[in-house]
DOPAMI-491064 format. One record per residue (C-alpha): x, y, z; chain; residue number from 1. Coordinates in nm, 3 decimals. Each point is the difference from the previous one (the first is absolute). Layout:
<node x="X" y="Y" z="Z" fivex="A" lumfi="NUM"/>
...
***
This chain:
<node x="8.288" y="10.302" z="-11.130" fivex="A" lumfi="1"/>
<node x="-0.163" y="-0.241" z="-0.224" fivex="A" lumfi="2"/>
<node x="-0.380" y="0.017" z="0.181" fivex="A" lumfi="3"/>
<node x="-0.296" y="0.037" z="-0.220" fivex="A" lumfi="4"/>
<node x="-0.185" y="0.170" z="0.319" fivex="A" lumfi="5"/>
<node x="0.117" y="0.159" z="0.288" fivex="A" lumfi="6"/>
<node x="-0.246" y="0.016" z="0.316" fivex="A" lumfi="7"/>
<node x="0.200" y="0.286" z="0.141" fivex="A" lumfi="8"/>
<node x="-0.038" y="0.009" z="0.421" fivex="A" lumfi="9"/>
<node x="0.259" y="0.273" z="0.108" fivex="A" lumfi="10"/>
<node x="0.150" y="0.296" z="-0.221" fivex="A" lumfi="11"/>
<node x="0.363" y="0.017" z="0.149" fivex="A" lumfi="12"/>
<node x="0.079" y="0.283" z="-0.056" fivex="A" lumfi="13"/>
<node x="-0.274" y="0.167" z="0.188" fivex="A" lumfi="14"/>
<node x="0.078" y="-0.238" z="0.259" fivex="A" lumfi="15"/>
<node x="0.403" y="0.143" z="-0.001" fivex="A" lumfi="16"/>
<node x="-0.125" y="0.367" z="0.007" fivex="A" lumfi="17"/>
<node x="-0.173" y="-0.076" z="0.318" fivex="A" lumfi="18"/>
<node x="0.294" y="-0.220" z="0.195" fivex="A" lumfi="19"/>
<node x="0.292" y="0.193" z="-0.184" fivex="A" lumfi="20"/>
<node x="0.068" y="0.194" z="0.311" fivex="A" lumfi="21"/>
<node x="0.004" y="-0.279" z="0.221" fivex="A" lumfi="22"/>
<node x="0.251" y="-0.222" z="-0.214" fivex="A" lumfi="23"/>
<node x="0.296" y="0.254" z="0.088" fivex="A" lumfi="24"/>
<node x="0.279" y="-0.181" z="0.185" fivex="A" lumfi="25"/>
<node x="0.082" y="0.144" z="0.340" fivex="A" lumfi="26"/>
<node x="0.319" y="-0.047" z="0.187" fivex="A" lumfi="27"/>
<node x="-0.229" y="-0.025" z="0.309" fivex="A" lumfi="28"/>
<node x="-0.163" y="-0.279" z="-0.121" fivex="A" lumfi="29"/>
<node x="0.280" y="-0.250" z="-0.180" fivex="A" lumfi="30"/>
<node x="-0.183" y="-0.308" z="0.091" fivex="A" lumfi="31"/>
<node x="-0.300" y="0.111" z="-0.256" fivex="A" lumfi="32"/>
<node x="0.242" y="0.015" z="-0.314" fivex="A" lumfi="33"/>
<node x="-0.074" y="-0.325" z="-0.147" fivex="A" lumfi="34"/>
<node x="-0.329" y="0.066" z="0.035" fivex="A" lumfi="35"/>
<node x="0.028" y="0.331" z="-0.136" fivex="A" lumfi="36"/>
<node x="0.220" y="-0.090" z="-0.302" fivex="A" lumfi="37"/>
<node x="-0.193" y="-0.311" z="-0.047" fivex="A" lumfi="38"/>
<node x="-0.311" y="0.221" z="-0.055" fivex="A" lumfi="39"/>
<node x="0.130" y="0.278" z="-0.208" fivex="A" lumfi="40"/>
<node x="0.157" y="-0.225" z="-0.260" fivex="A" lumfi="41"/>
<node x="-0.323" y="-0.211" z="-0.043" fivex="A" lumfi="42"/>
<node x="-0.214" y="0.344" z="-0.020" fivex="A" lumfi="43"/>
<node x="0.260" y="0.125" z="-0.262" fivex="A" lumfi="44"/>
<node x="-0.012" y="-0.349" z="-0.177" fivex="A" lumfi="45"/>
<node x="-0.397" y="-0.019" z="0.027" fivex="A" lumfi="46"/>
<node x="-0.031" y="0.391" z="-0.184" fivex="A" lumfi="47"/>
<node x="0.245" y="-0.086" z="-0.283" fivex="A" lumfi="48"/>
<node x="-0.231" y="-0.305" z="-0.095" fivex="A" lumfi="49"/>
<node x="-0.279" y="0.215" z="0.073" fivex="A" lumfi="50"/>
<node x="0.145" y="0.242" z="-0.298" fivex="A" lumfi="51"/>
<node x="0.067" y="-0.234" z="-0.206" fivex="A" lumfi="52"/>
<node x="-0.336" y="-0.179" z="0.014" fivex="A" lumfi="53"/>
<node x="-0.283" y="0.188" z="0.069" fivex="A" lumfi="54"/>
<node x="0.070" y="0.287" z="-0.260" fivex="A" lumfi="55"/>
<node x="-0.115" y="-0.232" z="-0.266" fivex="A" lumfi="56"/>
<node x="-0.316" y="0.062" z="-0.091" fivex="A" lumfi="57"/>
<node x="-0.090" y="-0.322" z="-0.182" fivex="A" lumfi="58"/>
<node x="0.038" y="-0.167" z="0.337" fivex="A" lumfi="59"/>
<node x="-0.322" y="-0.067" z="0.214" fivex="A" lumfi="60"/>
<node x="0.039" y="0.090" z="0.329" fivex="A" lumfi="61"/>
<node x="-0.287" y="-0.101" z="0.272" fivex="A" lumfi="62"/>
<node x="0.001" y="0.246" z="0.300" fivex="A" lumfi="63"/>
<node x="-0.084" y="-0.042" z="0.332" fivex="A" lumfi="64"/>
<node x="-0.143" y="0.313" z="0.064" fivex="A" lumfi="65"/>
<node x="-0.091" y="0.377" z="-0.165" fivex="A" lumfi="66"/>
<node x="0.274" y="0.114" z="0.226" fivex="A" lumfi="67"/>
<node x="0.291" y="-0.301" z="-0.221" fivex="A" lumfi="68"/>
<node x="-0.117" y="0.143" z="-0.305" fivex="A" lumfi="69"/>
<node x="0.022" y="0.392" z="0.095" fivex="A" lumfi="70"/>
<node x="0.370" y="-0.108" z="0.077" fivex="A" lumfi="71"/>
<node x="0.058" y="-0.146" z="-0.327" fivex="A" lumfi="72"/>
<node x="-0.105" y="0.289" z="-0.183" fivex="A" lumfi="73"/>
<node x="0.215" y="0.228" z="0.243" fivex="A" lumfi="74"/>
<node x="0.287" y="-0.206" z="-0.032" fivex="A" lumfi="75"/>
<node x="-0.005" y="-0.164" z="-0.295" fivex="A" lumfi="76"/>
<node x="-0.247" y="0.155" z="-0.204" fivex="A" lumfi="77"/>
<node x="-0.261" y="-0.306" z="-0.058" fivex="A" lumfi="78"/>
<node x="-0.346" y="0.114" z="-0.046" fivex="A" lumfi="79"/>
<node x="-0.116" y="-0.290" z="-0.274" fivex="A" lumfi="80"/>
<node x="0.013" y="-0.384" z="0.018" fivex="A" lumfi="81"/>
<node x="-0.145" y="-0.035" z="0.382" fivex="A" lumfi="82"/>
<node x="-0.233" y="-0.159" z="0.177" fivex="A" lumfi="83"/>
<node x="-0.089" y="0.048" z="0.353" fivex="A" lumfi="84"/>
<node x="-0.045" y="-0.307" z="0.223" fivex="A" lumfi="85"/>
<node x="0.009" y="0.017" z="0.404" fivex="A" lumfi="86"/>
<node x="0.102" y="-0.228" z="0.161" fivex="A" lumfi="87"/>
<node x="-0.212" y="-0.287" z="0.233" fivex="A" lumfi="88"/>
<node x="-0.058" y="-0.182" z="0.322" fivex="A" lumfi="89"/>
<node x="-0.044" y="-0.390" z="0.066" fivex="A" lumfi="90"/>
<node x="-0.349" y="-0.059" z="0.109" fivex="A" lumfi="91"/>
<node x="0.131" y="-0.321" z="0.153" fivex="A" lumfi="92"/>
<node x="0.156" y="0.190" z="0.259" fivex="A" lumfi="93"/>
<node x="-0.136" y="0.324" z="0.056" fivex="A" lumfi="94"/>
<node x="-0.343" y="0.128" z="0.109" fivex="A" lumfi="95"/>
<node x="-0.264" y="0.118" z="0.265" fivex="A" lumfi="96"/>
<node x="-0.057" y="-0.344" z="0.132" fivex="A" lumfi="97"/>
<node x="0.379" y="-0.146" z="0.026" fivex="A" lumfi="98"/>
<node x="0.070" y="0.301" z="0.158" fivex="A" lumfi="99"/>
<node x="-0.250" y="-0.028" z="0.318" fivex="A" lumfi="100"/>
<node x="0.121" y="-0.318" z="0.004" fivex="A" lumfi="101"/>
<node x="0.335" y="0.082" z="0.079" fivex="A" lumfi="102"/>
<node x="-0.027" y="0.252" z="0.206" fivex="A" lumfi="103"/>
<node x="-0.032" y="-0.058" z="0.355" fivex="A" lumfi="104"/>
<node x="0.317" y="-0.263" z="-0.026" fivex="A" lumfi="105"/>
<node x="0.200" y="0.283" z="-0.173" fivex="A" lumfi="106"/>
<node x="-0.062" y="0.261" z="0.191" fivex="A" lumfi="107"/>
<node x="0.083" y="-0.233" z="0.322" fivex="A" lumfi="108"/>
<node x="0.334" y="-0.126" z="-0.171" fivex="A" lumfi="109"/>
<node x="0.096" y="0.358" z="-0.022" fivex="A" lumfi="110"/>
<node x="-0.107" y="0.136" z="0.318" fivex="A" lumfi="111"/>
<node x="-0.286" y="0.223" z="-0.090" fivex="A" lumfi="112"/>
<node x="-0.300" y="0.033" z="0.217" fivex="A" lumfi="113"/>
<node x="-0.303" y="0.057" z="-0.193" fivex="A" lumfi="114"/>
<node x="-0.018" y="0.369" z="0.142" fivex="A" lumfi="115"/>
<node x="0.320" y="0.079" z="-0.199" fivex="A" lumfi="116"/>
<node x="-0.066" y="0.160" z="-0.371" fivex="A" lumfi="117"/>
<node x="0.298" y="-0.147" z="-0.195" fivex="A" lumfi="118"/>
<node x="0.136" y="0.167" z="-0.340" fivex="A" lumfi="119"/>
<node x="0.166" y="-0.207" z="-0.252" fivex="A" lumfi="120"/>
<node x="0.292" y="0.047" z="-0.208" fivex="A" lumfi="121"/>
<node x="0.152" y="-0.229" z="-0.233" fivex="A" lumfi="122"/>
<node x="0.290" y="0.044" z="-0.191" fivex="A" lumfi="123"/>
<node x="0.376" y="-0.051" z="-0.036" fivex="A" lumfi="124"/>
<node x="0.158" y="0.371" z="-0.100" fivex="A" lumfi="125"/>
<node x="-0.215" y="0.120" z="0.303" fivex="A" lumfi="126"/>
<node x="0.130" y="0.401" z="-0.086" fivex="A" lumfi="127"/>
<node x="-0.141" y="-0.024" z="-0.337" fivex="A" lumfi="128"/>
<node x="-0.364" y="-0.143" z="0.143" fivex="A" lumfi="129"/>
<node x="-0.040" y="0.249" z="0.206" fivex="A" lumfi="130"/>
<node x="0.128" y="-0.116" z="0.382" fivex="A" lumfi="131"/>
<node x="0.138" y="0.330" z="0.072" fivex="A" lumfi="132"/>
<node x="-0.303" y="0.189" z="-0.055" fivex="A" lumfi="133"/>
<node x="-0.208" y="-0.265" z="0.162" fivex="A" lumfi="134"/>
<node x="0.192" y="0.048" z="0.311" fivex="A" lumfi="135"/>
<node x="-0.011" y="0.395" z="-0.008" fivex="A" lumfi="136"/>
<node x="-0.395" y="-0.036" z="-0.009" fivex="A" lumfi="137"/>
<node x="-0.047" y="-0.256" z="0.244" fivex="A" lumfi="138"/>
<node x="0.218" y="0.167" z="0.232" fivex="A" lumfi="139"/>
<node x="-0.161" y="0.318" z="-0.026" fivex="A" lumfi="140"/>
<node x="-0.340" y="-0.142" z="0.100" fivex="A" lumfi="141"/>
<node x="0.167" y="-0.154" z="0.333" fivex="A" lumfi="142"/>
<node x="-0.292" y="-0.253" z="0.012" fivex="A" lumfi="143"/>
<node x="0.111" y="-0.306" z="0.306" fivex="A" lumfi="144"/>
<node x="-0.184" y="-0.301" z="-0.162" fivex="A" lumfi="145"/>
<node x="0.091" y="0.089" z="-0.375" fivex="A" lumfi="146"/>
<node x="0.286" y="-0.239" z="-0.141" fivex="A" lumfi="147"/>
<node x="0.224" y="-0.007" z="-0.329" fivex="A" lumfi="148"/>
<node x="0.079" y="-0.352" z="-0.134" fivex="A" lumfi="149"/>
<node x="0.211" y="0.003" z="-0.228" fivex="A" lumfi="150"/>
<node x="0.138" y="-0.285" z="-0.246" fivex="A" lumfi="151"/>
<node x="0.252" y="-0.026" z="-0.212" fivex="A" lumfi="152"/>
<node x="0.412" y="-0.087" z="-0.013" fivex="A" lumfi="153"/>
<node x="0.142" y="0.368" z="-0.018" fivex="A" lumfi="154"/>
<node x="0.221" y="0.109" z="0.260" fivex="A" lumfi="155"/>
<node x="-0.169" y="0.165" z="0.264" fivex="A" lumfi="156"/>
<node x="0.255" y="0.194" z="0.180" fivex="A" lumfi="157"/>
<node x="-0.042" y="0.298" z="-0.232" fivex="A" lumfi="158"/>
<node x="-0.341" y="0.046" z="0.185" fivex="A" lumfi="159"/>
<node x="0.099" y="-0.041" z="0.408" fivex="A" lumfi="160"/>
<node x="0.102" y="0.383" z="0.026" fivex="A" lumfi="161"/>
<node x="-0.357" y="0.108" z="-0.117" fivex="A" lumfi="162"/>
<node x="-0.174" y="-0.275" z="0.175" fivex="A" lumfi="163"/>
<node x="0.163" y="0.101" z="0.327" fivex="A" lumfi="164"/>
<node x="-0.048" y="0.367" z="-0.090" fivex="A" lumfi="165"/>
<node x="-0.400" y="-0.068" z="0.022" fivex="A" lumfi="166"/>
<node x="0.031" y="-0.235" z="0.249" fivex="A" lumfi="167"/>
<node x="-0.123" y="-0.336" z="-0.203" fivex="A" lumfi="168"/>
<node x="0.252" y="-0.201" z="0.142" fivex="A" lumfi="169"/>
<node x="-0.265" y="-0.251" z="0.111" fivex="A" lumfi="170"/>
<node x="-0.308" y="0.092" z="-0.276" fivex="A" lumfi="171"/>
<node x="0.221" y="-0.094" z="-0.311" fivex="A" lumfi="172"/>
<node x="0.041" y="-0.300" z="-0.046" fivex="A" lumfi="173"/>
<node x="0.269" y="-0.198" z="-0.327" fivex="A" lumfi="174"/>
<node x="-0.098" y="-0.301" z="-0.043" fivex="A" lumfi="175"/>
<node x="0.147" y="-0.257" z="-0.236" fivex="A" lumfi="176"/>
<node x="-0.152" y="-0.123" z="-0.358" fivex="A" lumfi="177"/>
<node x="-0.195" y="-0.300" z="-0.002" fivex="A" lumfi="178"/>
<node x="-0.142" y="-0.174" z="-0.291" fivex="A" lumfi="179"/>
<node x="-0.344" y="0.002" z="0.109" fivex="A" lumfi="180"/>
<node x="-0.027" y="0.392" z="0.013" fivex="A" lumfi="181"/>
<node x="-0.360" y="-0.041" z="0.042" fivex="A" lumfi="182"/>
<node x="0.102" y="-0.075" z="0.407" fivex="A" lumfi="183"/>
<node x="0.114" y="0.403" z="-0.006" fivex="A" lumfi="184"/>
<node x="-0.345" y="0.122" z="-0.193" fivex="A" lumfi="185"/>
<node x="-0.228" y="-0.212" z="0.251" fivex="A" lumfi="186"/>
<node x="0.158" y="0.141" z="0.306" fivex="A" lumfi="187"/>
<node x="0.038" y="0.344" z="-0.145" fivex="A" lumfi="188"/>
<node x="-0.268" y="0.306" z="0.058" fivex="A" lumfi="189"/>
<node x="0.069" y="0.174" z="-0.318" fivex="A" lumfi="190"/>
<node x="0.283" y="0.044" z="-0.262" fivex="A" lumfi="191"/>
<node x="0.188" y="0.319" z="-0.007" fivex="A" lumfi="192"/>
<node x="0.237" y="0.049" z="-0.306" fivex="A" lumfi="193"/>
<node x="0.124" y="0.376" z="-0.062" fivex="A" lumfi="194"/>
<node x="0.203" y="-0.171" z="-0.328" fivex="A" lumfi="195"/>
<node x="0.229" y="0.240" z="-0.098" fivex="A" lumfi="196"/>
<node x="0.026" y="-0.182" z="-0.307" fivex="A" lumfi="197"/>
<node x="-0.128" y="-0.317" z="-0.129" fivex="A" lumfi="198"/>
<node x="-0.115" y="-0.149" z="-0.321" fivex="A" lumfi="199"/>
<node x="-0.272" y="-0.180" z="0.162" fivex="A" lumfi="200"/>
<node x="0.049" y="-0.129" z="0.332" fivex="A" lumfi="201"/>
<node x="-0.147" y="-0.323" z="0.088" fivex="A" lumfi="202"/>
<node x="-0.112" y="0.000" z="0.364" fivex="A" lumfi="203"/>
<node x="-0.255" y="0.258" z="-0.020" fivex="A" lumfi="204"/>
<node x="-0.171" y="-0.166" z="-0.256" fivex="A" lumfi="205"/>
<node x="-0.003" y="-0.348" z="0.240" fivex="A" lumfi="206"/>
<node x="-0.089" y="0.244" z="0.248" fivex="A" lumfi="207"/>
<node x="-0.284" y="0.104" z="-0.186" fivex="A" lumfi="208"/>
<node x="-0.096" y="-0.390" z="-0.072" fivex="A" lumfi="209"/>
<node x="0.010" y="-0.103" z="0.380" fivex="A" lumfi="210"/>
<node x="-0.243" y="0.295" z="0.101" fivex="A" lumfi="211"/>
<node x="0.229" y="0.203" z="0.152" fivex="A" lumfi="212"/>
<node x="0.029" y="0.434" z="-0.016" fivex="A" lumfi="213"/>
<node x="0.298" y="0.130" z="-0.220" fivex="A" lumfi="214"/>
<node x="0.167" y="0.343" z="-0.048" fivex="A" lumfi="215"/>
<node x="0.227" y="-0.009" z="-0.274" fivex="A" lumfi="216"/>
<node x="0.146" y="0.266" z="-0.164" fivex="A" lumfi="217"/>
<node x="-0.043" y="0.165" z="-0.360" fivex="A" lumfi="218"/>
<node x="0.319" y="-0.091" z="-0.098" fivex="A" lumfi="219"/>
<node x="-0.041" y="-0.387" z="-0.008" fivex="A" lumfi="220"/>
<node x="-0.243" y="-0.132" z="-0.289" fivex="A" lumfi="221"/>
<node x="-0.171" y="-0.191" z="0.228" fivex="A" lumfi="222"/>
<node x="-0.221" y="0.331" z="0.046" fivex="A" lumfi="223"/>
<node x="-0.146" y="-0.018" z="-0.283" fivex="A" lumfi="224"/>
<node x="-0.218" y="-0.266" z="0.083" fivex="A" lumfi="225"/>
<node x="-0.102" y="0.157" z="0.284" fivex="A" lumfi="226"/>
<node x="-0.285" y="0.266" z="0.032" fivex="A" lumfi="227"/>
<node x="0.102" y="0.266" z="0.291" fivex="A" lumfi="228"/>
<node x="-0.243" y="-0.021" z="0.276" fivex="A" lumfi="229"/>
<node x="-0.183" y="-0.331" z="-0.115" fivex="A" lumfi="230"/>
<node x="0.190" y="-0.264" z="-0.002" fivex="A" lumfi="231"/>
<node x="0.343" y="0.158" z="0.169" fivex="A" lumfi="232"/>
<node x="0.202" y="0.300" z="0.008" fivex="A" lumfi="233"/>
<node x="0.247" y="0.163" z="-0.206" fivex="A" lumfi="234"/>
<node x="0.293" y="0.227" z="0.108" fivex="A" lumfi="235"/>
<node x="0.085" y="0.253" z="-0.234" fivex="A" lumfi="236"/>
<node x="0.347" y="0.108" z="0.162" fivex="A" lumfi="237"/>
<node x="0.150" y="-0.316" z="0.122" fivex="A" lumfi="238"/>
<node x="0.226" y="0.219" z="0.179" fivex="A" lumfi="239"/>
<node x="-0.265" y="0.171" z="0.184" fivex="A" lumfi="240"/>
<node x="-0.036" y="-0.162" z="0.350" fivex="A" lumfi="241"/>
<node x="-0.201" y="0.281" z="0.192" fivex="A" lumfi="242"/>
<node x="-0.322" y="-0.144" z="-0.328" fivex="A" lumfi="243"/>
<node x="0.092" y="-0.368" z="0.068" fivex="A" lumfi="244"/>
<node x="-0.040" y="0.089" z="0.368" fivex="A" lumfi="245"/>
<node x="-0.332" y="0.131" z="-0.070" fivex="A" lumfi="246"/>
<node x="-0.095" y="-0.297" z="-0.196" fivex="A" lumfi="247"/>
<node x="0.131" y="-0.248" z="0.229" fivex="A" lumfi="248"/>
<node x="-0.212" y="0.157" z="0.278" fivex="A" lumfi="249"/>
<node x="-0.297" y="-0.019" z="-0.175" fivex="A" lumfi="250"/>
<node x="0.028" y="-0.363" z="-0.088" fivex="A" lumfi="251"/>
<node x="0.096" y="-0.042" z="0.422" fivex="A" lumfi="252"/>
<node x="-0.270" y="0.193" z="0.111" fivex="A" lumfi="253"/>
<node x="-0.316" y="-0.036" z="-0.231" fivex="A" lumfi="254"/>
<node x="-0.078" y="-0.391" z="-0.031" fivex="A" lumfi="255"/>
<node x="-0.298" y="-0.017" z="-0.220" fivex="A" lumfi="256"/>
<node x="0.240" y="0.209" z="-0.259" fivex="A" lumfi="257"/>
<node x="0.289" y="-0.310" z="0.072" fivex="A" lumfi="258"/>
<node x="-0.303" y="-0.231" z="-0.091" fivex="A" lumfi="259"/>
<node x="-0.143" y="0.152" z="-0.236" fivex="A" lumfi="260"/>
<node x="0.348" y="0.045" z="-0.223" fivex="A" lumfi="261"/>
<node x="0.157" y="-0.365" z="0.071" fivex="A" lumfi="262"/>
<node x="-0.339" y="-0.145" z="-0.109" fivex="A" lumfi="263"/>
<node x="-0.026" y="0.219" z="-0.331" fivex="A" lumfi="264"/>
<node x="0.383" y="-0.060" z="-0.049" fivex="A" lumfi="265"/>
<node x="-0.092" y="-0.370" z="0.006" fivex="A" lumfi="266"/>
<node x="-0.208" y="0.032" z="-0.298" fivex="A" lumfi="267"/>
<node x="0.217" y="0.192" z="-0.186" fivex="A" lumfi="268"/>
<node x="0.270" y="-0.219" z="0.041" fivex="A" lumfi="269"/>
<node x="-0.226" y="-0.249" z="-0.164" fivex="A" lumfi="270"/>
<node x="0.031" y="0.187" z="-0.346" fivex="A" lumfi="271"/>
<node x="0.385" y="-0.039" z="-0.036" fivex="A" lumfi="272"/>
<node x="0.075" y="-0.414" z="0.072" fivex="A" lumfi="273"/>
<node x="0.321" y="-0.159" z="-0.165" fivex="A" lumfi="274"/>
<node x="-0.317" y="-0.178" z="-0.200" fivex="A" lumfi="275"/>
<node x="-0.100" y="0.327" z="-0.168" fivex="A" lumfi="276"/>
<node x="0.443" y="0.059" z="-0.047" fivex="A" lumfi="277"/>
<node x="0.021" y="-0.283" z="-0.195" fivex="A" lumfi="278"/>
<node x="-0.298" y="0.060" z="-0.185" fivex="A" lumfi="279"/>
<node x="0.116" y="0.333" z="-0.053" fivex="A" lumfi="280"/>
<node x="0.341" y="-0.159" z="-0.170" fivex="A" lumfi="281"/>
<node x="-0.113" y="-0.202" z="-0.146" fivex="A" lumfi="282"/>
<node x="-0.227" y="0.190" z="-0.200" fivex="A" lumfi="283"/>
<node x="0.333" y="0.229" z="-0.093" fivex="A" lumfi="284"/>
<node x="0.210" y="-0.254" z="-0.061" fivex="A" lumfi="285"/>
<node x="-0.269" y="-0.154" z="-0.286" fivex="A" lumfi="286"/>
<node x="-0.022" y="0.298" z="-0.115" fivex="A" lumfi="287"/>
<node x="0.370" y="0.065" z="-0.075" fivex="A" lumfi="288"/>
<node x="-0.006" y="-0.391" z="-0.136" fivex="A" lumfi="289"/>
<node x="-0.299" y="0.095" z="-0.292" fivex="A" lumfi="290"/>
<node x="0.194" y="0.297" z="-0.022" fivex="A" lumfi="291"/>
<node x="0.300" y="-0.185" z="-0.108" fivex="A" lumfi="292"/>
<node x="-0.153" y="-0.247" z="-0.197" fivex="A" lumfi="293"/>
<node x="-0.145" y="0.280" z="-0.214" fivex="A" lumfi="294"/>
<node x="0.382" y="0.108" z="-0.040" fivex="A" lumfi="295"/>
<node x="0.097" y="-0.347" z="-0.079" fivex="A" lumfi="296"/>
<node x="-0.289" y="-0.070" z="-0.264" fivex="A" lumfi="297"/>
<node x="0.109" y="0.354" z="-0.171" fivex="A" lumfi="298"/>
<node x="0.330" y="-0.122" z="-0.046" fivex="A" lumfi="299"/>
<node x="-0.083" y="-0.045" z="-0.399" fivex="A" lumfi="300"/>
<node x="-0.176" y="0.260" z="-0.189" fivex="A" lumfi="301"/>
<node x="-0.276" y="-0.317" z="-0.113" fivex="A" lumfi="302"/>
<node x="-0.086" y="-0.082" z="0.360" fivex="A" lumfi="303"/>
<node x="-0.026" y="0.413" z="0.114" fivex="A" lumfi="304"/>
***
């Protein structure tokens, strides 16, 4: 309450209007209402402070994306006092090279032969990053050596019905978080993340940085950074899985396109580093110090 900047990362309650539905409690489902309750008084919590902080205009806020700041205006009506800063990747970790040199041991530690194509999704509310749609498109293109990995710790049992439905029982596969995620990007084909909304999203921009094909979706900021066609692809409708199919298929079927996109998404990674975040902040953060030493040294009408 007492920040001099806020680098704002999620607008809650954009978030709430897209889980709202699924935070109902359900005498079919008892065992969830901890969950539920838990969740629905943090969201409620998280808006009120949300009120009660970001409608003051002499506060700085640093967004994450175009998308954070068209959600503060919506909600809250900020349109002054921000500064847009995305978010970064660890060059210590990520990349081309680290990424072919992981490979073959990943892929053989999870079971996929090198004629497989494997999509990647990471994420732990796996509704909200697109899973369902993911599964609608893959399933319509009924393609043997095409697999879904998909990471996170959300429950997966909401999913089985449609998996079974498209018969994926054995082509998706939930694996569990580890903390060097760059094992999932080096044994991964491409990233596929129909968002259906996110602030930024992370993976697809590590994605990007190991060299690897992403689809994301227009309603994560992560798209922003990304040019449709050269360096990945965007999905307008996150909902739409007969486009994603389409897009999937073309990143299956047409190799020198796979190539071409992981190697430009590579560079483009390259422009947004946590080096160039914290350059970024820091430049806002002096400038909100000279700011307030100009206040300070104005105190007295001899020193203004």
């Amino acid at each position: 309450m007492d920040a001099d900047v806020i680098s704002v990362h999620i607008v809650f309650s954009e978030f709430y209007k897209q889980v709202r539905a699924e935070l109902k409690l359900s005498l079919n489902a008892v065992h969830a209402w901890p969950r539920l309750i838990h969740r629905r008084v943090y969201y409620a919590l998280a808006r009120i402070l949300e009120r009660r902080t970001y409608t003051r205009e002499d506060l700085p806020l640093v967004v994450v994306s175009r998308k954070v700041a068209a959600d503060l205006q919506r909600y809250y009506g900020r349109n002054s006092h921000l500064s847009l800063v995305y978010h970064g990747w660890d060059r210590s970790r990520f990349g081309p090279a680290r990424r072919a040199m992981v490979r073959l041991p990943a892929r053989r530690a999870l079971d996929l032969p090198e004629n497989i194509c494997a999509l990647l999704l990471i994420g732990n509310d796996l509704k909200k990053k697109g899973l369902p749609c993911l599964i609608e498109a893959v399933g319509q293109l009924q393609i043997p050596d095409m697999r879904i990995l998909v990471v996170g710790n959300d429950t997966t049992s909401p999913y089985m019905t449609s998996i079974r439905h498209y018969g994926l029982e054995d082509r998706v596969q939930f694996l569990p978080v580890r903390p060097d995620v760059e094992f999932y990007y080096a044994a991964a084909d491409a990233y596929a993340g129909p968002s259906l909304e996110d602030a930024f999203a992370m993976p697809p921009l590590e994605a990007m940085a190991c060299g690897l094909p992403v689809i994301v979706s227009s309603q994560a900021g992560v798209s922003e950074v990304i040019t449709h066609g050269v360096d990945g692809l965007v999905l307008q409708d996150p909902r739409d899985a007969n486009v994603l199919s389409v897009m999937i298929r073309s990143l299956y079927s047409d190799l020198p396109l796979r190539k071409r996109l992981g190697e430009n998404a590579s560079s483009t990674a390259l422009k947004y580093t946590w080096d160039r975040n914290a350059e970024q902040l820091r430049a806002v953060i002096e400038e909100i110090l000279s700011a307030r030493g100009r206040v300070e040294r104005c105190q007295t009408p001899a020193s203004c």
